[in-house]
NUDOKE-678038 format. One record per residue (C-alpha): residue number from 0; y, z, x. Coordinates in steps of 0.2 Angstrom, whole numbers. Last residue first. Example, Ala and Ser with C-alpha at 12.3 -4.5 7.8 and 13.67 -1.06 7.14 Angstrom:
2
{r 1 {-5 36 68}}
{r 0 {-22 39 62}}
# end
This chain:
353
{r 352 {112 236 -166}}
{r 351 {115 248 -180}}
{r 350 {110 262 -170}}
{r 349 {96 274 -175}}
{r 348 {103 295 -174}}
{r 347 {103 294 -194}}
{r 346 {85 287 -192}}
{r 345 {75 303 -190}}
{r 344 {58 301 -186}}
{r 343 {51 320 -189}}
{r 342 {32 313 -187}}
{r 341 {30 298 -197}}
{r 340 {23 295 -213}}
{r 339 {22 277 -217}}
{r 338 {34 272 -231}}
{r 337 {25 267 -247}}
{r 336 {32 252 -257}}
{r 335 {31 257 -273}}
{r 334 {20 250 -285}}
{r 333 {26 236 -298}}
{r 332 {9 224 -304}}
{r 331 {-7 226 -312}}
{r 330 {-3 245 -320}}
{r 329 {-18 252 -330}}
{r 328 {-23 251 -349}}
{r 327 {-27 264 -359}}
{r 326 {-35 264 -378}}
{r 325 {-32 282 -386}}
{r 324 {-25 269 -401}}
{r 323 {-10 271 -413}}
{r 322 {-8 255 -398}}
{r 321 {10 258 -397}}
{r 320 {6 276 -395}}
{r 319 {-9 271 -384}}
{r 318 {5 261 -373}}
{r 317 {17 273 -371}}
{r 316 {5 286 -366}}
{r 315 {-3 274 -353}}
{r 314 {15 270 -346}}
{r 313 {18 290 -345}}
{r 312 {-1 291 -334}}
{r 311 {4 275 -324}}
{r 310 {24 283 -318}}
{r 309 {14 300 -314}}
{r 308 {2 291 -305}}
{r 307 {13 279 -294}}
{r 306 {25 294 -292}}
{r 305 {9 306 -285}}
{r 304 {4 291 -272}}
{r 303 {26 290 -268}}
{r 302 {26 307 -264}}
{r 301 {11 306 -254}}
{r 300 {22 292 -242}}
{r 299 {39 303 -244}}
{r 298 {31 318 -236}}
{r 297 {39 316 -219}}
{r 296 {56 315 -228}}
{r 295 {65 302 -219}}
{r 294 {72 293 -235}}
{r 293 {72 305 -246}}
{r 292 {82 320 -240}}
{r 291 {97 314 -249}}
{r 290 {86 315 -265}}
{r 289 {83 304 -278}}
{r 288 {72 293 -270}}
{r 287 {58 301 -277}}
{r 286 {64 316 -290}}
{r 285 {47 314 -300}}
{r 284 {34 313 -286}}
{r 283 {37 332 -282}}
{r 282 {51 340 -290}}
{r 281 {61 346 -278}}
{r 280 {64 359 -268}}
{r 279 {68 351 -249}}
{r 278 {50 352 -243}}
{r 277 {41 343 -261}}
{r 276 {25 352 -263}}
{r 275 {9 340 -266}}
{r 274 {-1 352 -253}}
{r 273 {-17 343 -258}}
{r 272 {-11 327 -252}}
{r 271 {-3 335 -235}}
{r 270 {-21 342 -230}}
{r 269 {-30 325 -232}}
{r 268 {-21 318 -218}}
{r 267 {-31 302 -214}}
{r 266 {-41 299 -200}}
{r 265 {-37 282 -194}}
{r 264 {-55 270 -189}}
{r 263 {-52 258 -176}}
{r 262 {-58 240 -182}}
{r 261 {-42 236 -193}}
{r 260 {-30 240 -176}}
{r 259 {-44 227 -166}}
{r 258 {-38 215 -178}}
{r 257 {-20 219 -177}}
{r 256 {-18 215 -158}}
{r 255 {-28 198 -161}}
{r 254 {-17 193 -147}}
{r 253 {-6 201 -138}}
{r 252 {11 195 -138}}
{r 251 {16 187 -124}}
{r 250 {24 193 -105}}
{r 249 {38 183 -99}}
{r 248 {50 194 -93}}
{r 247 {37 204 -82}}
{r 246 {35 220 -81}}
{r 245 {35 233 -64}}
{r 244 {28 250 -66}}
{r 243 {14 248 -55}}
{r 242 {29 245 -42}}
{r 241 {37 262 -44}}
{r 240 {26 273 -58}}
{r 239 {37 277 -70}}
{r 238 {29 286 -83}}
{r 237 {32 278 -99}}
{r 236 {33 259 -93}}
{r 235 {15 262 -84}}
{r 234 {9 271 -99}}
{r 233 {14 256 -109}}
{r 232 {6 245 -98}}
{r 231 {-11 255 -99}}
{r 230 {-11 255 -118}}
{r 229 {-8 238 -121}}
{r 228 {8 230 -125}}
{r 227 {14 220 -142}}
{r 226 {30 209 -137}}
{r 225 {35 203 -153}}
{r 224 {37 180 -158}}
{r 223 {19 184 -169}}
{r 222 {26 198 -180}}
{r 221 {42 188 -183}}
{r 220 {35 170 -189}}
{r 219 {49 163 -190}}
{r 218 {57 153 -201}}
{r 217 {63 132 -198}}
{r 216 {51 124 -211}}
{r 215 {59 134 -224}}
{r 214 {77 127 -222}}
{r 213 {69 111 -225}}
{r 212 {61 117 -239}}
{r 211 {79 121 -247}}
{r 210 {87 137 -252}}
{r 209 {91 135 -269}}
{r 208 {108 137 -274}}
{r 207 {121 144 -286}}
{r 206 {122 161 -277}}
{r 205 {128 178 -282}}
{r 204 {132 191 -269}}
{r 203 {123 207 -266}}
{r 202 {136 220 -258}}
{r 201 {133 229 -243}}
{r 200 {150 238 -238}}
{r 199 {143 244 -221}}
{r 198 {136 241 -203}}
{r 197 {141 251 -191}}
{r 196 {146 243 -173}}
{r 195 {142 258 -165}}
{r 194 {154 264 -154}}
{r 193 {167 255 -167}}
{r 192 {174 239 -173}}
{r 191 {165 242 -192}}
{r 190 {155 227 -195}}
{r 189 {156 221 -214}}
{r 188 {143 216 -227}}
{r 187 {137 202 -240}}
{r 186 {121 198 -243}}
{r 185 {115 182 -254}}
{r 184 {105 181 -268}}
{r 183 {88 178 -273}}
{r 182 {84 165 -290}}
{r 181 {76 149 -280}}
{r 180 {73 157 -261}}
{r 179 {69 174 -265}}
{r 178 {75 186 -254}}
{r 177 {87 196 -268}}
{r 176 {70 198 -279}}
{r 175 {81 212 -286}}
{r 174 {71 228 -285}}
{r 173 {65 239 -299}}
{r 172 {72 255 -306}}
{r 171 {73 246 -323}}
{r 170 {91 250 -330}}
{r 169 {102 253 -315}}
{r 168 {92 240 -305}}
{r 167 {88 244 -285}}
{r 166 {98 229 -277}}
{r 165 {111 236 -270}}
{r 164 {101 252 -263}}
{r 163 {87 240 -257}}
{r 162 {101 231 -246}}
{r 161 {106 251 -239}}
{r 160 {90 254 -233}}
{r 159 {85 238 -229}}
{r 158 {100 233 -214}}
{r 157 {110 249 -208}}
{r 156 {96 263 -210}}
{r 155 {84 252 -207}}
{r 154 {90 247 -190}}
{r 153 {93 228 -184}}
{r 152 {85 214 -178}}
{r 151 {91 199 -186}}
{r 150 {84 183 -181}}
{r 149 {91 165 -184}}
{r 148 {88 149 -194}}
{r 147 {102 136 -191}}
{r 146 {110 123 -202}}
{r 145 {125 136 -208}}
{r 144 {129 141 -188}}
{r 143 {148 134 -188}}
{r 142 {156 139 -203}}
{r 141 {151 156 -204}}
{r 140 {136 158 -218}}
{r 139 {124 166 -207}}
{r 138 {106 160 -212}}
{r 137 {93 172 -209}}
{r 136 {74 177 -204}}
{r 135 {74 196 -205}}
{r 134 {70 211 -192}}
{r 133 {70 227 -198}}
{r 132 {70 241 -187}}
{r 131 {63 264 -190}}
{r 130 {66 273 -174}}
{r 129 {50 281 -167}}
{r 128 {53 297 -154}}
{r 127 {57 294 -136}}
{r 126 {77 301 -137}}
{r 125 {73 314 -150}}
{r 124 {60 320 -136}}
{r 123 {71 339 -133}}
{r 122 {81 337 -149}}
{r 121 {65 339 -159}}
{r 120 {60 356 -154}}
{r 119 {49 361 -142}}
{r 118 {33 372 -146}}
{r 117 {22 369 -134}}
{r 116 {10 360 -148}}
{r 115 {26 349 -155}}
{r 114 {27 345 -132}}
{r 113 {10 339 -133}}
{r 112 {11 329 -148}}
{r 111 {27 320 -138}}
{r 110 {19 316 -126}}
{r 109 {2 310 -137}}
{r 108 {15 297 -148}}
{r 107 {22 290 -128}}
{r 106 {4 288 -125}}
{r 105 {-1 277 -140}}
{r 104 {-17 276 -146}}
{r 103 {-20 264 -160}}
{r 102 {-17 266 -179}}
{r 101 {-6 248 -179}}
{r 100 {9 252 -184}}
{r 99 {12 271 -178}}
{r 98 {1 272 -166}}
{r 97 {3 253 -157}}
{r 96 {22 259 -158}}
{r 95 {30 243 -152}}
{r 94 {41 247 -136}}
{r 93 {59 244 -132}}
{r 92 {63 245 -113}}
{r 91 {77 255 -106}}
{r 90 {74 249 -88}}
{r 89 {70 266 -80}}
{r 88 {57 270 -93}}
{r 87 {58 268 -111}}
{r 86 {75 264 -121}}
{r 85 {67 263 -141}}
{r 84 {51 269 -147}}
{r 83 {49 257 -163}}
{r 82 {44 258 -180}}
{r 81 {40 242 -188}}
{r 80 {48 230 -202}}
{r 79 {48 213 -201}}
{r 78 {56 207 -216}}
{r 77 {55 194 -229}}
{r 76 {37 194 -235}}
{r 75 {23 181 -240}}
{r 74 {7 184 -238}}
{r 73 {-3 175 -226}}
{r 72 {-10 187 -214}}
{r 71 {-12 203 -224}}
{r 70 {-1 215 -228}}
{r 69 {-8 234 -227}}
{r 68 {-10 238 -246}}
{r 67 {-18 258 -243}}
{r 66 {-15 259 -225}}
{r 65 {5 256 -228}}
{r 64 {12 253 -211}}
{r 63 {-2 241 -203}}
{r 62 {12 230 -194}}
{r 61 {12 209 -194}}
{r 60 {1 206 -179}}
{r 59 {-11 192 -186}}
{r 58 {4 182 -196}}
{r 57 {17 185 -213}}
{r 56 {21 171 -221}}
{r 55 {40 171 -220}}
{r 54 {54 173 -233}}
{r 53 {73 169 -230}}
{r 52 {89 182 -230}}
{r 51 {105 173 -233}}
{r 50 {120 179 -226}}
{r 49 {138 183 -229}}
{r 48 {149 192 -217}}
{r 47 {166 199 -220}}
{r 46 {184 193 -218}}
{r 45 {195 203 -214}}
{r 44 {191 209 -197}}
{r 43 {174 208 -195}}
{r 42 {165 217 -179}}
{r 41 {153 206 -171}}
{r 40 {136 202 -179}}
{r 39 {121 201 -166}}
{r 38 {108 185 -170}}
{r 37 {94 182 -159}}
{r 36 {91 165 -160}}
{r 35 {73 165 -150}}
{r 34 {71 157 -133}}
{r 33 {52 159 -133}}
{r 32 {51 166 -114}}
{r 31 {61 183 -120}}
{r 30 {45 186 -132}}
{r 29 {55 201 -145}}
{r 28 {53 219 -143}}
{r 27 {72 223 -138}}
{r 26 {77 204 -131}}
{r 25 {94 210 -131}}
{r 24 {90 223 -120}}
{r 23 {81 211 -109}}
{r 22 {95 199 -105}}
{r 21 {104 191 -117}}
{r 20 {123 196 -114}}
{r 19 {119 200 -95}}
{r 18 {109 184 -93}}
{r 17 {124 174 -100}}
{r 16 {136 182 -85}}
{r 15 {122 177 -73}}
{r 14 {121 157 -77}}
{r 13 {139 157 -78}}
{r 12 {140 164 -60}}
{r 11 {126 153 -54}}
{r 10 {137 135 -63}}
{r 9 {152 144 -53}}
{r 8 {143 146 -39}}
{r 7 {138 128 -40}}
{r 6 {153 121 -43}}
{r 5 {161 130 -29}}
{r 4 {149 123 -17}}
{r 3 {156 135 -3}}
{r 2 {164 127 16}}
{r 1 {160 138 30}}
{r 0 {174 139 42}}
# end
């Protein structure tokens, strides 16, 4: 009778159990070889979650989303935030729009233009379509992880969408610096223990710390830790094309990936900013945000241009009435942060995780 190393079966089996949990699914668009502390929030019971969200200098690949005041390398941020085509090809892989953040080709984006030009509906390539993710830098206050810096990836809807809401000011409109590591605040939310794992009861919970240097020194980088494909090797993952198709688990980011986006010249849709009509019958740039429809309205970034001037032509009233002058002075500081415009994304159907 054969004798079996038990111990090393079981060392194997333990191996291959832990693979399932962080295997290439969990990875989503991050480098698998980097050992990242992907974080995944169980569902709460009673009591809830509190984090801390910490800022990052933002690196060579961080997302073109907003052509007009496209982050540059250097700046400091707190998310990662990037639009997504999410379960593609036979091993359900997560891929980086280069179209939709980076103004590059993309052949899943030129599918799913052919199939808007035959006519299809939305339903038919729903399940290829963009999904709008955050990814933060965070401290999970749960008794056992409070030393260590780990990665959120979640979906807008359940992550910056609803935070932004908590911190959006009654009076003033503004945002609550809620990241920031002196004066910011901490994040309090709940897991719901179904299908989903929804993510709700945000709240913004006051601090009465400063988030250390220390605690600095350990954040990522987020846009340099994501798997950025080429053209050809997403077309490979797209359509399936039996070996050809085969990716490695360690592939890297590619680099200067963002530099060779800035050379390629985006044509800009100069039909919608004449248009200036809101689609769900409202008044255009002054109900922003007010709306249900808001936040995956494909008109939201124009909006937000006409909201910017309609706020900096009152301000300029104000001020030469003030003045008893006709004297005008522009906005330095508070523009609204722009959402891309993306074609019928709709982020309801997102999951949390």
């Amino acid at each position: 009778m054969t004798a079996y190393n038990r111990e090393q079966i079981r060392e194997e089996m333990l191996k291959r159990s832990q693979e399932t949990y962080t295997g290439i699914g969990s990875y989503r668009y991050f480098n698998a070889e980097g050992d990242l502390p992907l974080w995944s929030p169980k569902p709460t019971k009673e009591t809830p979650y509190i984090i801390d969200i910490l800022p990052f200098q933002a690196g060579e690949n961080y997302p073109i989303l907003d052509k007009r005041n496209p982050i540059k390398s250097g700046t400091w941020v707190y998310r990662l935030e990037a639009l997504v085509h999410q379960n593609i090809g036979p091993r359900k892989e997560w891929v980086i729009c280069p179209a939709a953040n980076y103004g590059l080709p993309c052949p899943i984006c030129e599918e799913i233009s052919e199939r808007q030009a035959n006519g299809e509906e939305y339903e038919t390539y729903s399940n290829i379509a963009n999904k709008r993710r955050c990814a933060y830098n965070v401290i999970v206050y749960n008794d056992k992880d409070e030393d260590i810096v780990q990665i959120w990836e979640v979906s807008y809807k359940y992550s910056e969408k609803q935070i932004r809401l908590q911190a959006k000011s009654p009076r003033t409109g503004g945002i609550e610096p809620f990241a920031d590591p002196d004066v910011g605040k901490s994040i309090s939310f709940e897991v719901a223990n179904d299908t989903y794992r929804t993510i709700q009861g945000h709240k913004l919970v006051a601090r009465d710390y400063a988030i250390s240097d220390e605690i600095l020194s350990k954040v990522y980088t987020l846009d340099e830790e994501i798997v950025l494909m080429t053209y050809e090797e997403i077309d490979k993952i797209f359509h399936f094309r039996g070996e050809d198709s085969e990716k490695k688990d360690d592939r890297k980011t590619t680099t200067s990936y963002r530099s060779r986006a800035e050379k390629t010249k985006i044509k800009q849709d100069a039909l919608l900013f004449d248009e200036k009509i809101c689609p769900h019958s409202g008044n255009f740039g002054e109900d922003i945000d007010k709306l249900n429809q808001c936040g995956e309205c494909e008109s939201y970034d124009i909006c937000a241009v006409e909201a910017d001037r309609i706020a900096l032509e009152r301000k300029k009233k104000r001020d030469a009435r003030k003045a008893g002058t006709g004297k005008e002075e522009a906005l330095s500081e508070g523009k609204r942060l722009h959402r891309p415009r993306v074609e019928r994304v709709e982020i309801e159907e997102d999951v949390p995780f």
